[in-house]
C-alpha positions as a printed NumPy array, in Angstrom:
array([[ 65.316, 108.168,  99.01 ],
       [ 68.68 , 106.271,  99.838],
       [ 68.808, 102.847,  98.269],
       [ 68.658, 100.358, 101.339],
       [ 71.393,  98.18 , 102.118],
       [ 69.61 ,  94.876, 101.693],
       [ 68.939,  96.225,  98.232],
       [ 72.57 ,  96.937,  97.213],
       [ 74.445,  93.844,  99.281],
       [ 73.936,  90.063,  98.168],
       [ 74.453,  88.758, 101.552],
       [ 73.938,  85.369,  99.724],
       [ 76.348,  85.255,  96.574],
       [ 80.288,  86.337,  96.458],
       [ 80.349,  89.504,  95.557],
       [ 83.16 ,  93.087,  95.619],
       [ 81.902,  96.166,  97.139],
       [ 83.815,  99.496,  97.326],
       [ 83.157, 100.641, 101.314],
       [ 84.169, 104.276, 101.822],
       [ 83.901, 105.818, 105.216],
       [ 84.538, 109.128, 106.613],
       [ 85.046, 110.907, 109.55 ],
       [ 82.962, 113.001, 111.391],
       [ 82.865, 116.297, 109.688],
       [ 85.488, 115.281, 107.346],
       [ 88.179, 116.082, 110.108],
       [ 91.5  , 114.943, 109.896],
       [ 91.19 , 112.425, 112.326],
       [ 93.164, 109.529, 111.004],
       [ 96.737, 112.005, 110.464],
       [ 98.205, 110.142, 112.459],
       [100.111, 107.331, 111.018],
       [ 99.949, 105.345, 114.599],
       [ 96.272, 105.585, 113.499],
       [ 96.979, 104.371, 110.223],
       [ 98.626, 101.86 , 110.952],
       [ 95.812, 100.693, 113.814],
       [ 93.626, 100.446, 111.294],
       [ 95.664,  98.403, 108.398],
       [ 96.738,  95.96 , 111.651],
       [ 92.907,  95.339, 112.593],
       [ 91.998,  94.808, 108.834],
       [ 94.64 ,  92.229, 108.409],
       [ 93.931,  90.463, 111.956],
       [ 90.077,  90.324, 111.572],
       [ 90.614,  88.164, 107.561],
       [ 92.373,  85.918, 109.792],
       [ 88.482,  84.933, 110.544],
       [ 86.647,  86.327, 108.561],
       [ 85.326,  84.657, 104.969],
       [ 86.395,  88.661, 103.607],
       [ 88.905,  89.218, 101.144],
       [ 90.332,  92.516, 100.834],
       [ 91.531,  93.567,  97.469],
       [ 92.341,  96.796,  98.065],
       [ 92.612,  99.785, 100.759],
       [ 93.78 , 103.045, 101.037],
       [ 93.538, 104.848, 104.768],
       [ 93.84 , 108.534, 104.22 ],
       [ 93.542, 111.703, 107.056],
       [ 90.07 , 111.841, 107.043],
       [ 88.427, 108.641, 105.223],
       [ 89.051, 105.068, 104.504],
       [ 88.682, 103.113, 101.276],
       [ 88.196,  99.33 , 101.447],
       [ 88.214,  96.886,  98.435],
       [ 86.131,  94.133, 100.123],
       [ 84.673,  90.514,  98.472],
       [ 82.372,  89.04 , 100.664],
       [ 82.451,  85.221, 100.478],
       [ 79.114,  83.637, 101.9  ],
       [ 79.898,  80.181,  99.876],
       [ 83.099,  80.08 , 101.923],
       [ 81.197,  80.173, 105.116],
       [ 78.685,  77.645, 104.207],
       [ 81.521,  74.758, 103.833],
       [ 82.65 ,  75.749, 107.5  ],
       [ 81.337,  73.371, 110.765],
       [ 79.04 ,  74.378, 112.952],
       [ 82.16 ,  73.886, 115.113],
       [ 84.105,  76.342, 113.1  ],
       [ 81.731,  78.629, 112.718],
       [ 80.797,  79.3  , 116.426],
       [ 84.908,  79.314, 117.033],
       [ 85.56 ,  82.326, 114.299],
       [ 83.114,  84.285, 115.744],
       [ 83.692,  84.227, 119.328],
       [ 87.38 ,  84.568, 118.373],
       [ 86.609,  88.687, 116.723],
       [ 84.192,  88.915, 119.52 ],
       [ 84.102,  87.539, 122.737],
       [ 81.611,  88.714, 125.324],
       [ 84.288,  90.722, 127.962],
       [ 81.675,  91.356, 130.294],
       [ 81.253,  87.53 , 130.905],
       [ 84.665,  86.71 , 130.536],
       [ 85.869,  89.336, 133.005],
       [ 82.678,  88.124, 135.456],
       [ 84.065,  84.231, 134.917],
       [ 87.852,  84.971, 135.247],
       [ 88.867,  84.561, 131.617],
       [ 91.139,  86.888, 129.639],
       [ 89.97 ,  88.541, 126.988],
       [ 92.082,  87.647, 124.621],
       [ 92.065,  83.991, 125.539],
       [ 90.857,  81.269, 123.048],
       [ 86.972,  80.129, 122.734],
       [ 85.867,  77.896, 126.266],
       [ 83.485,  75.009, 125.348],
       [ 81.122,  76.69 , 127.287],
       [ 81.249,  80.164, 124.783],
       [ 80.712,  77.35 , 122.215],
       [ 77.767,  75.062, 123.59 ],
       [ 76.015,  78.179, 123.974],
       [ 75.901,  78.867, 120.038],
       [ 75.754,  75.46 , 119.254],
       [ 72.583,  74.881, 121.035],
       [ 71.033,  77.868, 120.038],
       [ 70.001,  77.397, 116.288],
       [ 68.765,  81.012, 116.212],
       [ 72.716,  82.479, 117.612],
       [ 74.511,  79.854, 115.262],
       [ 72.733,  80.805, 112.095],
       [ 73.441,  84.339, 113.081],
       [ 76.973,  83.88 , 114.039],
       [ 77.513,  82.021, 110.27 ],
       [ 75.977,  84.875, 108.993],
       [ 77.977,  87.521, 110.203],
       [ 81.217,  85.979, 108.931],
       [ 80.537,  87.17 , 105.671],
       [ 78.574,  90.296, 106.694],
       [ 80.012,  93.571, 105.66 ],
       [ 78.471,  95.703, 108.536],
       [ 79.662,  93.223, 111.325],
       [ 83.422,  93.851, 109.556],
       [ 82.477,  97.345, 109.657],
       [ 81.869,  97.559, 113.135],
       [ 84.254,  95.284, 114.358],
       [ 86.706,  97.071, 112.931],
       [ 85.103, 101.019, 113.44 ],
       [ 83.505, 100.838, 116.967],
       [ 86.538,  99.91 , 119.12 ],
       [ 88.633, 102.828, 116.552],
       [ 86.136, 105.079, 117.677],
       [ 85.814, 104.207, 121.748],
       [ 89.59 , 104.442, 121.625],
       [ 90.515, 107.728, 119.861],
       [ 87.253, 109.899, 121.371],
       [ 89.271, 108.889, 125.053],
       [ 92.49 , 109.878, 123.265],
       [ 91.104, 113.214, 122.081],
       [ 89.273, 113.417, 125.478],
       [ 85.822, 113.938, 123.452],
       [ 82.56 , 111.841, 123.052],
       [ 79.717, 111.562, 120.214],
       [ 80.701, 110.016, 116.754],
       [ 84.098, 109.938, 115.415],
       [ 82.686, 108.27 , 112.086],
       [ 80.577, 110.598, 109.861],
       [ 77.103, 108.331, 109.364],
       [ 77.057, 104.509, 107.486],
       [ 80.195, 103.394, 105.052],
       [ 79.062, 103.409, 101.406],
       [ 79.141, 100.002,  99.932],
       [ 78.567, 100.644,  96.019],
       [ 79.016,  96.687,  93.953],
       [ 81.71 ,  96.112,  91.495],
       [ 80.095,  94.386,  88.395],
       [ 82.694,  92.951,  86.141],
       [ 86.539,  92.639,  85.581],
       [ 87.46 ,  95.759,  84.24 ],
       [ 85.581,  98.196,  87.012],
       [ 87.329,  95.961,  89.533],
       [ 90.414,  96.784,  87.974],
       [ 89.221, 100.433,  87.814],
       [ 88.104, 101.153,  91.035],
       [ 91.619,  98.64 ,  92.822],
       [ 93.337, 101.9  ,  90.889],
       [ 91.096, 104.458,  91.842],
       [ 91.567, 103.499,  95.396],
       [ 95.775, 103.075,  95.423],
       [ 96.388, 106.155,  93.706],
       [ 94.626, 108.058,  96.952],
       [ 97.826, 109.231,  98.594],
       [ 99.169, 110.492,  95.163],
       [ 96.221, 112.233,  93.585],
       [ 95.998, 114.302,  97.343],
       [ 99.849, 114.33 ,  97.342],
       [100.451, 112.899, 100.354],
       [103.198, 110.672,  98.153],
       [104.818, 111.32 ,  95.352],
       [105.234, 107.36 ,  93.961],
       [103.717, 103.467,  94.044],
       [106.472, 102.101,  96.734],
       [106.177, 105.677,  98.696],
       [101.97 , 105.301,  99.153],
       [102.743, 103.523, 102.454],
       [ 98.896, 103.739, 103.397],
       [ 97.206, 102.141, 100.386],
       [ 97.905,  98.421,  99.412],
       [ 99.977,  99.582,  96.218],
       [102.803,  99.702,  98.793],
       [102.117,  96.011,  99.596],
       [101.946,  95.2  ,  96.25 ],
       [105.078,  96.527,  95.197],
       [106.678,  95.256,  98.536],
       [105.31 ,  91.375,  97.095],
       [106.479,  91.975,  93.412],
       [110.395,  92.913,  95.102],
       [110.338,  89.549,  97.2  ],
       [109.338,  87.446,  93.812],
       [111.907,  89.645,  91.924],
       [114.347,  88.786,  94.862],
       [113.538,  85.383,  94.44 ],
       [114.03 ,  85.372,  90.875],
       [117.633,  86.943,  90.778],
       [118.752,  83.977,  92.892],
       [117.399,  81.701,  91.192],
       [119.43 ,  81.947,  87.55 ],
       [117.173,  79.116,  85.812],
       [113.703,  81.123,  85.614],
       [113.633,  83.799,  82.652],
       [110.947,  87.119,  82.12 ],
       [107.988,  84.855,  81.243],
       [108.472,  83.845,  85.037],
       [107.252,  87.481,  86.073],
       [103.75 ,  86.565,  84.62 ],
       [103.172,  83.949,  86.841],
       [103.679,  86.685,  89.652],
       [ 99.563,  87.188,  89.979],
       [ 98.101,  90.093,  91.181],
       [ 95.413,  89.058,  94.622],
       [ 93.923,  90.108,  97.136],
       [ 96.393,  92.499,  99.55 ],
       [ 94.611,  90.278, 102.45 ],
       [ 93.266,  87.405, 101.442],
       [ 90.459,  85.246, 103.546],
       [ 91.622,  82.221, 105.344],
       [ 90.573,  79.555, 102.654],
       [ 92.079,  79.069,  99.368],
       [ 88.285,  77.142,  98.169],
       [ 87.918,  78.057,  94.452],
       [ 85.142,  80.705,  93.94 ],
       [ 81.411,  79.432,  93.684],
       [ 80.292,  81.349,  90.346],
       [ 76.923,  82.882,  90.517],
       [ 74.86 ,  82.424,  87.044],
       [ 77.676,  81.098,  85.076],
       [ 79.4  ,  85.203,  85.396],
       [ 82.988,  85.169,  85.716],
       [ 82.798,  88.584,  87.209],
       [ 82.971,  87.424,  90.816],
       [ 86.782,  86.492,  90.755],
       [ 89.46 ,  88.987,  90.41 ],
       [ 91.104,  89.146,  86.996],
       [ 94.097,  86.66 ,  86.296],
       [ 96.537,  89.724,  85.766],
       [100.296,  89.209,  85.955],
       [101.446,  91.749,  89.108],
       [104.183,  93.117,  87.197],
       [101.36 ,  94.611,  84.427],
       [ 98.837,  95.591,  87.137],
       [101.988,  97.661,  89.022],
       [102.331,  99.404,  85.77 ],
       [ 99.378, 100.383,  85.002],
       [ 99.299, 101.778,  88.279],
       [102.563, 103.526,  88.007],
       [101.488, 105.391,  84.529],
       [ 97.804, 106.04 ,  85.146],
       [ 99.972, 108.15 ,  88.111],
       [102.241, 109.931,  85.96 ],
       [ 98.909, 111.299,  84.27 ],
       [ 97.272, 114.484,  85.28 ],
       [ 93.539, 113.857,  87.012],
       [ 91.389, 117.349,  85.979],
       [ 89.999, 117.368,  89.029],
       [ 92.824, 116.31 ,  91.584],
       [ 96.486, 118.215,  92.153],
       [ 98.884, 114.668,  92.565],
       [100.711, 113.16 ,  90.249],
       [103.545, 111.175,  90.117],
       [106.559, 113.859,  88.644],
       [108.169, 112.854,  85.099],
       [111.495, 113.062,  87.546],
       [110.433, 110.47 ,  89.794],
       [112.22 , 107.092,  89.924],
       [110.381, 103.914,  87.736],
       [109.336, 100.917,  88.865],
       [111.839,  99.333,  87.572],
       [114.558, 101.709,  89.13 ],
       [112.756, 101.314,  92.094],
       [112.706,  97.802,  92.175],
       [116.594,  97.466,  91.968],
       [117.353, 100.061,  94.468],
       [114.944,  97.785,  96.732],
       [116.569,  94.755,  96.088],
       [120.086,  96.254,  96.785],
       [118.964,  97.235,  99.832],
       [117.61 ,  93.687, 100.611],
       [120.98 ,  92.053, 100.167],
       [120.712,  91.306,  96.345],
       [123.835,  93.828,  95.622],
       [126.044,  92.293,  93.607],
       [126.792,  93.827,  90.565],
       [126.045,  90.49 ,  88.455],
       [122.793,  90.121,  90.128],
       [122.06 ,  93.624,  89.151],
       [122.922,  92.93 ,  85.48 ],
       [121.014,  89.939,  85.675],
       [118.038,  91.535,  86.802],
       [118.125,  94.341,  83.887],
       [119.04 ,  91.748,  80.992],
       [116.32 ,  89.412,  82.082],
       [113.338,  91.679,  82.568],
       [114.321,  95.212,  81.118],
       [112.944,  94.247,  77.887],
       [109.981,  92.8  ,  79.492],
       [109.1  ,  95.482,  81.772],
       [109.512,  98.378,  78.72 ],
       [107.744,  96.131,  76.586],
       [104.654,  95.758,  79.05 ],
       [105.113,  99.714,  79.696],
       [104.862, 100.459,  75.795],
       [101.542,  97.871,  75.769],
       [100.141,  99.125,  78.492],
       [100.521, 103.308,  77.792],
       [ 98.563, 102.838,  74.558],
       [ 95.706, 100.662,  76.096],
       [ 94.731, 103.287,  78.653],
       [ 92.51 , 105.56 ,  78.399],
       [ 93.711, 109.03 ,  76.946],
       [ 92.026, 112.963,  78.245],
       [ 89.233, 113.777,  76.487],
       [ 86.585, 115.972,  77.007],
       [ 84.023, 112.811,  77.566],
       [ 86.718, 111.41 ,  80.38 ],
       [ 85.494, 114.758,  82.552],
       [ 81.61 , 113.898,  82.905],
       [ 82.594, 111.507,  86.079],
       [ 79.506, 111.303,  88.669],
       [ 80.219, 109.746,  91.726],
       [ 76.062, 108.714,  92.625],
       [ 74.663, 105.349,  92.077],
       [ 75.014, 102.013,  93.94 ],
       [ 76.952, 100.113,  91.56 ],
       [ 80.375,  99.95 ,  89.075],
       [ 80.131,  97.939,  85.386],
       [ 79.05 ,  97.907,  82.337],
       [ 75.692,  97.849,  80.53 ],
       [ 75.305,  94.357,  80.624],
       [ 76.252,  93.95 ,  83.985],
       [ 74.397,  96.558,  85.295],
       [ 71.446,  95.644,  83.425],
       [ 71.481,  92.268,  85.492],
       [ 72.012,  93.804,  88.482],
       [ 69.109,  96.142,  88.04 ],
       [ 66.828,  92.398,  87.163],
       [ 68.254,  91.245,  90.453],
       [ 66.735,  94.313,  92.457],
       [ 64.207,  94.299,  90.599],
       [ 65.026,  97.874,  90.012],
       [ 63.942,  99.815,  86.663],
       [ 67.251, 100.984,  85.943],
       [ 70.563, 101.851,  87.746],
       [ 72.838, 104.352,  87.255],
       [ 76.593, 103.358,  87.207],
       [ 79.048, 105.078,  89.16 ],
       [ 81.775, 106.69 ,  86.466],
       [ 85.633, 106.867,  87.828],
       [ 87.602, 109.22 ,  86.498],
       [ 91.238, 107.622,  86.335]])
């Protein structure tokens, strides 16, 4: 029997889930990068109101991975005021608007908002979506799905069933599956490097750690220690910067305080690795980040051949420093590394998982494994 989503989701704590969905039949349905690019467009404009942050994403040709931390505590500090405004603002009711002569795109009326506010039942509802991951999901999958069927000229589902919403435990299966998901488009090769994945958020990453570096070649008084305070985040972050309400005294609800720099590198190599079960990898011949970098910046403007130097005597060291640290902390091929299993409702280790199973009240879980 499936495990229910009640069972898997704490609506009422922060908390990281790893959403996959798929489309119908596992058709290629999302090849098209006008598609694609719908889709990354409606994720970014819904964490405008949502209390969501989205860590990570990948949007391939025939699923979509999503990175997602819910943030109830976040929604709980908003007005009732606030509250009834966010939602109305992802979605409006058309069919009134259109019947009262109101656009649909138009901001809340105080009539849309005296009708949650005096309905206890629709408010506490409406401040519970905010955080909801199935009211994301379907604001974000239904109107994808009403608008390509007409494109296709074809009806029934264009999504295959309910998105999959294992938990992420702790710190390092965070960091695990944030990998696992932005090295999509190179494990299927549909891209051969970090800045060429232009559908996962490792392209958005990169794209943040060449504006910083940008920033840092004009500005001669800040040295390589300055990289580290380059942190990696959330791709899209939610609209309020409040400082995470920890559950139980666990850490494990924040993302790791990792310099961007190291997490880009670890990306980079885990890619130049062979997966035993996927073709992609990112070809010994392929450019470094570093290389990349500096061909990026060039292009941006920072061309000059002193800010060039300046770029490789600050941080070359640095970076191949960081590169040597990092290659012998990752995890090498063994024969143990192939016994992945992709079942179970949650990522972490023992500990974790043994308080997650206490807070189902579940005998025992079983962990999903990623194979990096």
């Amino acid at each position: 029997m499936p495990t229910l989503r009640r069972d898997i989701v704490d609506s009422q704590n922060p908390g990281v889930y790893h959403c996959i969905s798929r489309c119908v039949r596992r058709e290629s349905l999302l090849s098209s990068p006008e598609r694609r690019r719908w889709i990354v467009q409606r994720i970014e404009k819904l964490i405008e109101f949502l209390a969501i942050d989205v860590i990570s994403f990948a949007v391939m040709e025939n699923h979509l991975h999503l990175l997602l931390r819910i943030r109830p505590d976040i929604v709980r500090s908003w007005s009732d005021r606030e509250v009834a405004t966010r939602r109305i603002a992802v979605l409006p009711n058309k069919r009134s608007r259109s019947r009262n002569g109101i656009a649909a795109d138009a901001e809340p009326t105080e009539q849309e908002l005296s009708a949650i506010l005096s309905n206890p039942r629709l408010l506490e509802r409406a401040r519970r979506d905010l955080s909801d991951l199935g009211f994301f999901h379907r604001l974000l999958k239904e109107p994808s799905a009403r608008m390509w069927n007409e494109e296709d000229g074809v009806t029934g589902h264009f999504w295959e069933g309910r998105f999959r919403s294992p938990r992420v435990l702790d710190d390092a299966s965070l960091l695990r599956v944030s990998r696992y998901i932005e090295l999509n488009e190179i494990r299927a090769r549909a891209a051969d490097s970090v800045p060429s994945s232009i559908w996962t958020s490792a392209r958005n990453q990169w794209m943040k750690l060449v504006r910083s570096l940008g920033h840092l070649v004009d500005d001669r008084s800040k040295g390589p220690e300055a990289l580290d305070n380059i942190v990696w985040e959330p791709v899209f972050p939610c609209c309020s910067k409040e400082p995470m309400a920890v559950r139980d005294g666990s850490p494990h609800e924040c993302e790791p305080r990792k310099p961007l720099i190291e997490y880009l590198l670890e990306l980079d190599l885990l890619g130049r690795s062979r997966h035993p079960a996927k073709p992609g990898f990112i070809s010994s011949t392929t450019r470094d980040l570093l290389e990349d970098s500096e061909a990026a910046l060039i292009r941006a403007g920072h061309a000059a051949a002193s800010a060039r130097e300046y770029l490789r005597d600050a941080f070359l060291v640095r970076l191949r420093s960081l590169t040597l640290t990092i290659a012998r902390a990752l995890p090498q091929e063994s024969p143990e590394r192939r016994s992945e299993h992709h079942y179970g409702s949650c990522y972490g280790d023992a500990d974790s998982v043994s308080r997650e199973a206490n807070r189902r009240s579940a005998v025992r879980l079983i962990p999903i494994l990623i194979l990096e």
